[in-house]
MARNU-359599 format. One record per residue (C-alpha): residue in three letters; x, y, z; residue number from 1. Coordinates in pm, 1 decimal. Example, Ala and Ser with C-alpha at 12.3 -4.5 7.8 and 13.67 -1.06 7.14 Angstrom:
<rs>
 residu       c1       c2       c3 num
    ALA   1230.0   -450.0    780.0   1
    SER   1367.0   -106.0    714.0   2
</rs>
This chain:
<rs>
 residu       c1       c2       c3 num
    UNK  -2374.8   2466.7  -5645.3   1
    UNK  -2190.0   2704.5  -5372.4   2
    UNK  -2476.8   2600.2  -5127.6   3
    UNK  -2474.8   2195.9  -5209.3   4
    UNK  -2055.4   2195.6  -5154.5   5
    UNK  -2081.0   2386.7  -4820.6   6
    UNK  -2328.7   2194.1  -4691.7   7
    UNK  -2151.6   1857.8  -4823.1   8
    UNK  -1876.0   2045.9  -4648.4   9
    UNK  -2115.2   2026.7  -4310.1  10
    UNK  -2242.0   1725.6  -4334.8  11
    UNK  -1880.7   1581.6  -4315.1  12
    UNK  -1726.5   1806.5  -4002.2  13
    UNK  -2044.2   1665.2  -3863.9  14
    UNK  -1960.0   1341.0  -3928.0  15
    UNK  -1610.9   1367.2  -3835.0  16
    UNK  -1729.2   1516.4  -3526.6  17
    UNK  -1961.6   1235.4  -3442.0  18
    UNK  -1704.8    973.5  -3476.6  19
    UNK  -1443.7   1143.7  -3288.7  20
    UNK  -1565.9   1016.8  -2930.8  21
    UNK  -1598.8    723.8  -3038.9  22
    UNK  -1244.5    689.0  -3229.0  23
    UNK  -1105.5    815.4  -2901.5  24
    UNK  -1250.1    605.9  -2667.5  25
    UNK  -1146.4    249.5  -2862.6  26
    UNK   -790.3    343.3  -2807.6  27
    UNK   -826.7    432.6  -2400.9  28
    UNK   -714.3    107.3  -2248.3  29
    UNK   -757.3     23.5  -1852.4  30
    UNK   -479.6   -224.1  -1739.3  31
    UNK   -483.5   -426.7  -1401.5  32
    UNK   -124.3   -524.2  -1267.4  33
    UNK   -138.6   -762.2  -1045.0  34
    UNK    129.4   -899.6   -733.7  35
    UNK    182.1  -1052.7   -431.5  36
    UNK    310.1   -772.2   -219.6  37
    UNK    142.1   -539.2     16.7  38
    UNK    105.1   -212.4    -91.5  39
    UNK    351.7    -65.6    192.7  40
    UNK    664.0   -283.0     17.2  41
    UNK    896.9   -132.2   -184.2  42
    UNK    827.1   -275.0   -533.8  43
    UNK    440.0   -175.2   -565.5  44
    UNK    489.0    183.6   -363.7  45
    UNK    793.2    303.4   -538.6  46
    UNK    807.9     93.8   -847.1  47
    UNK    519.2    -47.6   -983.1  48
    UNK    313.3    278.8   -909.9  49
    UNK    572.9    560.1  -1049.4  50
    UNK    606.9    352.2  -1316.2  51
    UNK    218.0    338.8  -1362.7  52
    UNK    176.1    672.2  -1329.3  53
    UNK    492.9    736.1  -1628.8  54
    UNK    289.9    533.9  -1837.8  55
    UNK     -7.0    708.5  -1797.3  56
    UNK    165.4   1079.8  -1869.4  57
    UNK    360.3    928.2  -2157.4  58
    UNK     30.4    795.1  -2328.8  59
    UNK   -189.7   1140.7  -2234.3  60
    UNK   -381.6    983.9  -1997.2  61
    UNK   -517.2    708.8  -2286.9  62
    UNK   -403.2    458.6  -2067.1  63
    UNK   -494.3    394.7  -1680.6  64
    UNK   -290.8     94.2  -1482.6  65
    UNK   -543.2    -29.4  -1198.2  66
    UNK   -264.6   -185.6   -921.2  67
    UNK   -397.7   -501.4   -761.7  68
    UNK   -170.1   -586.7   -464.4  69
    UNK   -154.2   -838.1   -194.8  70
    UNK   -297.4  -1119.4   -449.7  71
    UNK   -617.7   -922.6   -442.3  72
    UNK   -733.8  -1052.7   -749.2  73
    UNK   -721.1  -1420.2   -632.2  74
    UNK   -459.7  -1662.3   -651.4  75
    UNK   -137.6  -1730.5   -503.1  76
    UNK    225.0  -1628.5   -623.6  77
    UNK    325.7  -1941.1   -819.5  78
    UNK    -15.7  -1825.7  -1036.5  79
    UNK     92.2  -1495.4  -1140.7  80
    UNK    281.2  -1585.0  -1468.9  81
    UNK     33.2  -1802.4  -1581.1  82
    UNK   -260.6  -1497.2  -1510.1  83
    UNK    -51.6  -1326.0  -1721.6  84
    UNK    -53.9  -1559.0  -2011.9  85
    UNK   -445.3  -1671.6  -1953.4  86
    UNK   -551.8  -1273.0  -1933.4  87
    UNK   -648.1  -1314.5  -1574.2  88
    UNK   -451.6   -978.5  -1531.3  89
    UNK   -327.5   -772.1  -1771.4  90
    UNK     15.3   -734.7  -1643.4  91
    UNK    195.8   -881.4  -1314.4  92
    UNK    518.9   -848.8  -1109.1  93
    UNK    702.6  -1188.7   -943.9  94
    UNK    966.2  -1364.2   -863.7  95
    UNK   1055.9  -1583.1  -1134.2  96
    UNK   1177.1  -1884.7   -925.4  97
    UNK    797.9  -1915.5   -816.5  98
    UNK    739.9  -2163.5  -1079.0  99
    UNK   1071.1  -2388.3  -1042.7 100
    UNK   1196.3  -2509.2  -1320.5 101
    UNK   1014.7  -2321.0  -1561.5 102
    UNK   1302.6  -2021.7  -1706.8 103
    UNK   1584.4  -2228.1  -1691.8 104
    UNK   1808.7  -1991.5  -1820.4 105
    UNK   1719.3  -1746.4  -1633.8 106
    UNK   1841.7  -1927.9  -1279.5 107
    UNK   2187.0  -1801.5  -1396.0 108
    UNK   2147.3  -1517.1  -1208.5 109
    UNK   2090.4  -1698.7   -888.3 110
    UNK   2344.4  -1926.6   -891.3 111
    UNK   2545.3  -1875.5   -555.9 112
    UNK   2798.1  -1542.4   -560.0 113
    UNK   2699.5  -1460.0   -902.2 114
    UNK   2594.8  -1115.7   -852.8 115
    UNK   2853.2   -833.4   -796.3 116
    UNK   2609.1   -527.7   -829.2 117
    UNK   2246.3   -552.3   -831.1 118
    UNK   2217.0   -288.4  -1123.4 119
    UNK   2441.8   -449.0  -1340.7 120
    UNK   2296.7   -802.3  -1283.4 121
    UNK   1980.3   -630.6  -1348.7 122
    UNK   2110.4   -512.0  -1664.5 123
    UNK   2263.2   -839.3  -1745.6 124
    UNK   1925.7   -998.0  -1693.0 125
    UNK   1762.1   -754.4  -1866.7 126
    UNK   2049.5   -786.3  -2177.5 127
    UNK   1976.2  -1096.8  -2171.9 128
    UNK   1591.7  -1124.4  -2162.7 129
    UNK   1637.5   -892.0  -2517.7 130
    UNK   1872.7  -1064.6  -2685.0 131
    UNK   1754.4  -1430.7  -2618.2 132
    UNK   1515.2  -1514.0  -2324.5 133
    UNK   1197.5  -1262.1  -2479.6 134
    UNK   1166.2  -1496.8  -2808.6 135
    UNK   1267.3  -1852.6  -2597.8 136
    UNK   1134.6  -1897.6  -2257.9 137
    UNK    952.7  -1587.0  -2191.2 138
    UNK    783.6  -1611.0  -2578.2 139
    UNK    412.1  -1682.9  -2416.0 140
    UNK    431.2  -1282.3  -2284.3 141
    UNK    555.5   -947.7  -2358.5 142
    UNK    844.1   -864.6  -2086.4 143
    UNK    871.5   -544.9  -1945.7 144
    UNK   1115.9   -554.1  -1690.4 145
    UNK   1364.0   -817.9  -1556.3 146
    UNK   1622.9   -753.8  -1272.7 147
    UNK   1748.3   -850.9   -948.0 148
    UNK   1686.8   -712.4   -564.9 149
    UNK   2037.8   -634.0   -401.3 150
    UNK   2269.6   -857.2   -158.9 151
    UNK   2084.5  -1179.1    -31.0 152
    UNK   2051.0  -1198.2    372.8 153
    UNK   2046.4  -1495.2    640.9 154
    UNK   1791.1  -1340.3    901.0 155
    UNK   1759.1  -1619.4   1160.2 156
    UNK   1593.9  -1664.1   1561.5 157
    UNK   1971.7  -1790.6   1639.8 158
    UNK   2298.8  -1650.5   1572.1 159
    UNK   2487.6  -1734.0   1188.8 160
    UNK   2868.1  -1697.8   1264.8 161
    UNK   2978.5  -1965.7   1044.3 162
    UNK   2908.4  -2194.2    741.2 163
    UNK   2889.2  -2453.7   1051.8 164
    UNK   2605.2  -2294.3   1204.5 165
    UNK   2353.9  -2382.3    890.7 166
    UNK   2298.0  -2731.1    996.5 167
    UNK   2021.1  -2849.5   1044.6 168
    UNK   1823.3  -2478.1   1028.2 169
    UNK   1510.5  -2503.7    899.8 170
    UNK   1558.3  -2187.2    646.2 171
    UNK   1280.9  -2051.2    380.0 172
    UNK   1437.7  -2013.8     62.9 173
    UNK   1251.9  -1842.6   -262.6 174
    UNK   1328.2  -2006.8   -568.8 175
    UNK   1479.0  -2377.6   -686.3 176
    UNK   1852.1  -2280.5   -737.0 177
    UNK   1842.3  -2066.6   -351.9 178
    UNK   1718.1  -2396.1   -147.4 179
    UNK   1981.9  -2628.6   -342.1 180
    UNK   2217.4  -2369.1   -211.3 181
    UNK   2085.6  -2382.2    179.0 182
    UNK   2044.9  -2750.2    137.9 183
    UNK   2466.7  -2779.3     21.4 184
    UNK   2509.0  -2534.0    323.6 185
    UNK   2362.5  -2772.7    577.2 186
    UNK   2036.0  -2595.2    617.2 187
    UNK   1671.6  -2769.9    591.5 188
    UNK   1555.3  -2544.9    292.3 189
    UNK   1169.6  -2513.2    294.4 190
    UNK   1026.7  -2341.1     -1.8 191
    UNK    752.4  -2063.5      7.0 192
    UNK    691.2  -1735.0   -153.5 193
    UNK    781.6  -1448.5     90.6 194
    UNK    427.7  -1325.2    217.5 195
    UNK    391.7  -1666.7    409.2 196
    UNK    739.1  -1627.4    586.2 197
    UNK    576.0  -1406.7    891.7 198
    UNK    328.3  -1684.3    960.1 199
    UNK    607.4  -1958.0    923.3 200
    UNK    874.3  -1811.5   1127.4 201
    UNK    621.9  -1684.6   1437.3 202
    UNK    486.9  -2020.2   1455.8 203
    UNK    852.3  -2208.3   1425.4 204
    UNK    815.2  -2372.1   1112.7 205
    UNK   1111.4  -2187.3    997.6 206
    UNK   1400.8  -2061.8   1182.8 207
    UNK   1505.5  -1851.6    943.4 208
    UNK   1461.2  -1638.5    593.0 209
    UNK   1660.8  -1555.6    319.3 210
    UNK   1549.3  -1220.3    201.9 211
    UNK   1740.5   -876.6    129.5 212
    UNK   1698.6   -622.7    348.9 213
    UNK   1463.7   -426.4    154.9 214
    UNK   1146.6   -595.8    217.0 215
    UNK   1200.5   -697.4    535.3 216
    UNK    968.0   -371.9    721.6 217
    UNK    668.6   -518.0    484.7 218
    UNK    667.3   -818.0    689.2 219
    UNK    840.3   -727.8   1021.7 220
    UNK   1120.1   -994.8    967.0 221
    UNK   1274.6   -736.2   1214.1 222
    UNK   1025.9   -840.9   1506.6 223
    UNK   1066.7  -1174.7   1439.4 224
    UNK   1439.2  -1254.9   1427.1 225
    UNK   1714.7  -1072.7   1608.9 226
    UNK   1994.2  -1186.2   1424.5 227
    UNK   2092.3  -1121.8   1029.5 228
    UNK   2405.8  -1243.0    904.8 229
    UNK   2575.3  -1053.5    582.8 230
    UNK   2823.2  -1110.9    370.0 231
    UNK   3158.4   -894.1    300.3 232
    UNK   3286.6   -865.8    -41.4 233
    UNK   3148.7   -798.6   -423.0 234
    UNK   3022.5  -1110.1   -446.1 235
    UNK   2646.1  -1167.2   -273.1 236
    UNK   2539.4  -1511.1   -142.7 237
    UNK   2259.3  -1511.6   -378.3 238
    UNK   1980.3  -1279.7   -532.7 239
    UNK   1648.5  -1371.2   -698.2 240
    UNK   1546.9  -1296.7  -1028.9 241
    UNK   1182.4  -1081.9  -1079.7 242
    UNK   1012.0  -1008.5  -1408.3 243
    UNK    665.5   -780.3  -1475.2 244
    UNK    536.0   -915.7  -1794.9 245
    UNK    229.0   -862.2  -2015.5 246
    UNK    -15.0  -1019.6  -2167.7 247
    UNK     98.0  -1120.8  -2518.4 248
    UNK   -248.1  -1066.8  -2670.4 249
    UNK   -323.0   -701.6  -2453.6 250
    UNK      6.8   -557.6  -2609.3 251
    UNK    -16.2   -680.6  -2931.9 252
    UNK   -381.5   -550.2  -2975.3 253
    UNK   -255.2   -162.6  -2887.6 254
    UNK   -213.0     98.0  -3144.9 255
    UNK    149.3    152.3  -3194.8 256
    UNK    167.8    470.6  -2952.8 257
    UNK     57.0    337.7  -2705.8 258
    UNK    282.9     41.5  -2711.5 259
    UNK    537.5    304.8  -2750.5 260
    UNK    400.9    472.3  -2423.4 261
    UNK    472.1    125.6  -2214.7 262
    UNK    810.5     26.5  -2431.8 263
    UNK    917.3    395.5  -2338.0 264
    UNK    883.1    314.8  -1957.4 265
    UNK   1011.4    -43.3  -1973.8 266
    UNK   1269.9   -253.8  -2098.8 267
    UNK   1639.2   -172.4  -1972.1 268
    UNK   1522.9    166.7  -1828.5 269
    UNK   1274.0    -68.7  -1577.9 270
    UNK   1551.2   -304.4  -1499.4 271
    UNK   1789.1    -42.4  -1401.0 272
    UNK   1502.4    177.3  -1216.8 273
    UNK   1372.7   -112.4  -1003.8 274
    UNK   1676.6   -254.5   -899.9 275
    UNK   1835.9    109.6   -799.9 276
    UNK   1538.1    135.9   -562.6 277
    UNK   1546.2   -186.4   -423.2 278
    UNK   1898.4   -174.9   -344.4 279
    UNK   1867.4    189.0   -215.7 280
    UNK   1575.9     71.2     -1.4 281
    UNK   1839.4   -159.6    186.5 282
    UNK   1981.4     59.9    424.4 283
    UNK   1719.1    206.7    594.9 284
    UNK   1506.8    -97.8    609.8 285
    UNK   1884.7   -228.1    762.2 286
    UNK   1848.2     42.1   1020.9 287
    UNK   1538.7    -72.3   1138.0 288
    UNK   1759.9   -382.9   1282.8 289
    UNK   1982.5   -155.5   1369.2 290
    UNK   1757.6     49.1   1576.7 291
    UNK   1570.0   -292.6   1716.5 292
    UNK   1877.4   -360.4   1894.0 293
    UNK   1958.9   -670.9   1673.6 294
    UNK   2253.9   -874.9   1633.7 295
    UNK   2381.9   -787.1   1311.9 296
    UNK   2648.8  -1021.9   1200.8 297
    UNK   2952.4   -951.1    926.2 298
    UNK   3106.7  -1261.2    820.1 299
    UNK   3481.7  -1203.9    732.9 300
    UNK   3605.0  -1285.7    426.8 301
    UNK   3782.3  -1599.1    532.4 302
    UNK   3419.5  -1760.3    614.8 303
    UNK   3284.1  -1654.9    326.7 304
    UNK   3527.9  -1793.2    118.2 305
    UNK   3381.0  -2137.0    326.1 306
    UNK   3011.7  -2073.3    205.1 307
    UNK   3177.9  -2004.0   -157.7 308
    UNK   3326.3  -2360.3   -146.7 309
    UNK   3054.5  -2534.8     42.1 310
    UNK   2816.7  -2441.2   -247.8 311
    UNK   3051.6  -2499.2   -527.2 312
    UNK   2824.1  -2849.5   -630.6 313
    UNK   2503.3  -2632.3   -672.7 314
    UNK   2647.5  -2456.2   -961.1 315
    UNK   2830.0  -2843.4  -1066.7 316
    UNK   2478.7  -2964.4  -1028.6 317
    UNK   2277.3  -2670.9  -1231.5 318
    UNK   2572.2  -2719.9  -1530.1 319
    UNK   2493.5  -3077.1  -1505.6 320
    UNK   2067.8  -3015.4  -1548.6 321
    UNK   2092.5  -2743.7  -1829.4 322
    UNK   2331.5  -2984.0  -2043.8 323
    UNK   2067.4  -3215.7  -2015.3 324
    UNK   1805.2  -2984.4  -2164.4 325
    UNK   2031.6  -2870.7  -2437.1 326
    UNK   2129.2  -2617.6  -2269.3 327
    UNK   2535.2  -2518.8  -2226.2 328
    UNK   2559.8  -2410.2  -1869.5 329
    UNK   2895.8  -2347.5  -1871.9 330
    UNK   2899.3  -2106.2  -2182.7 331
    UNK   2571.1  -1936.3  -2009.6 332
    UNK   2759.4  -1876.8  -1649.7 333
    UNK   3070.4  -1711.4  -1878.1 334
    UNK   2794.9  -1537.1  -2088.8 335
    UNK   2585.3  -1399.9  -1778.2 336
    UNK   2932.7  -1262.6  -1600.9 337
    UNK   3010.4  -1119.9  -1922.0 338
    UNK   2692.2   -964.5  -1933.8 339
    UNK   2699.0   -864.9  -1534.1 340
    UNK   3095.3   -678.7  -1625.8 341
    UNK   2955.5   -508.9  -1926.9 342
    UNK   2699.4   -282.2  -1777.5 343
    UNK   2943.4   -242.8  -1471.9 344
    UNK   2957.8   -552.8  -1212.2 345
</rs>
């Protein structure tokens, strides 16, 4: 009797033993995040891969993010959400305005001087993305992070004094709401993602970028222009909105600790991490200009009180479109600023 219940007792720490691997190795996961940046940039270097690598400790190593930058899993930028969605990649960084149109309400964040602080608009966003946009627009994936780079620059081959001196510049512009804006300021807005703007502006078919300082080194905007107009104020001229989202499917299929290992890494800590960075990683990319000998213009507060009116009708025109899809534009703007002054903007 002793000798049949100890080796019953045996047969089952075997067993146990046995499975163990195997139990183990169902719930490692290997994740590819996927973007259109080079490496070198900001976002993917110190971003995307500290972020990775939090992940990674938080889950004991069960999880491994594989970083795929530069497009290098085929594609271009306007593809990224939907690899997301399809499973192409498991999880990808972009700018949202690369599909136009798309995340209506998110554009509320672009509209022209809306942001005050890039953190707080990135909490805003992020506020927001929790509260309304995860279960409306964004429902097809799993966000992870939503926020905003800092202060929107004019870098141009010609000097930007003065509201007057947009006309007729042919200027690249990243998202729908940002080339209504150049086009109400005069300028010939041509719309790209920003990995094609070295190409465009070294062969002339731009004469100028709107980009924040912190990604111009990554593509040696720098080089190519020698003048970069700012703006004075709280108010920036614009900002873009980015997301990093997962595959719906992917995060929904993890054990619940390891989704706790990503939600513990994400969410409003992301949004305030990424746009800290980004904003931090102004100045010294600003220097760069600096150093280059650039012209480096500050427009006084008189003239930008010029742009401010001269791009009133963009936000008129953006009320105007989400009242059309249901949408009330007005009591979004109000809700979005009271958003932006809540976390500290």
């Amino acid at each position: 009797m002793i000798r049949r219940a100890f080796m019953t007792t045996v047969a089952a720490a075997t067993l146990a033993l046995g499975l163990a691997p195997a139990t183990a190795t169902a719930q490692e996961v290997t994740l590819r995040l996927h973007q259109f940046l080079p490496p070198v940039a900001t976002v993917p270097a110190k971003i995307l891969k500290p972020w990775g690598e939090r992940v990674e400790a938080a889950s004991d190593g069960r999880i491994k993010i594989e970083h795929y930058d530069a497009m290098s899993l085929g594609g271009k930028p306007p593809e990224l959400v939907d690899q997301a969605i399809d499973g192409v990649a498991d999880i990808i960084m972009t700018v949202v305005g690369y599909t136009p149109g798309r995340y209506p309400m998110t554009e509320v964040f672009e509209l022209p001087f809306m942001m005050t602080n890039p953190v707080a608009t990135s909490m805003a966003f992020q506020d927001l993305v929790e509260t309304d946009l995860q279960d409306g627009e964004y429902s097809a994936v799993k966000v992870l992070g939503a926020w905003v780079h800092g202060p929107g620059v004019i870098h141009t081959d010609k000097p930007v004094n003065s509201v007057a001196d947009m006309e007729g510049v042919k200027m690249r512009g990243p998202t729908r709401v940002i080339n209504d804006m150049l086009k109400e300021l005069g300028a010939v807005p041509v719309g790209m993602p920003l990995p094609a703007i070295p190409e465009a502006l070294s062969k002339g078919v731009v004469n100028g970028t709107v980009i924040p300082w912190e990604v111009t080194p990554a593509i040696r905007v720098a080089e190519l222009v020698g003048n970069h107009t700012e703006f004075s104020g709280e108010e920036a001229i614009y900002t873009a909105t980015i997301i990093m989202v997962m595959n719906r499917e992917k995060y929904d299929s993890l054990p619940d600790d390891l989704k706790a290992a990503i939600d513990a890494e994400s969410g409003m800590k992301l949004a305030e991490f990424a746009s800290t960075v980004m904003w931090e990683a102004d100045a010294p990319a600003r220097e760069i200009a600096v150093k280059n000998n650039n012209n480096i213009i500050q427009l006084p507060a008189e003239e930008v009180a010029k742009f401010k009116e001269k791009a009133r009708p963009v936000t008129e025109r953006w009320i105007a479109d989400m009242d059309s899809k249901g949408i009330d534009g007005k009591a979004l703007i109000e809700r979005a600023k009271g958003l932006i002054e809540k976390h500290g903007g």
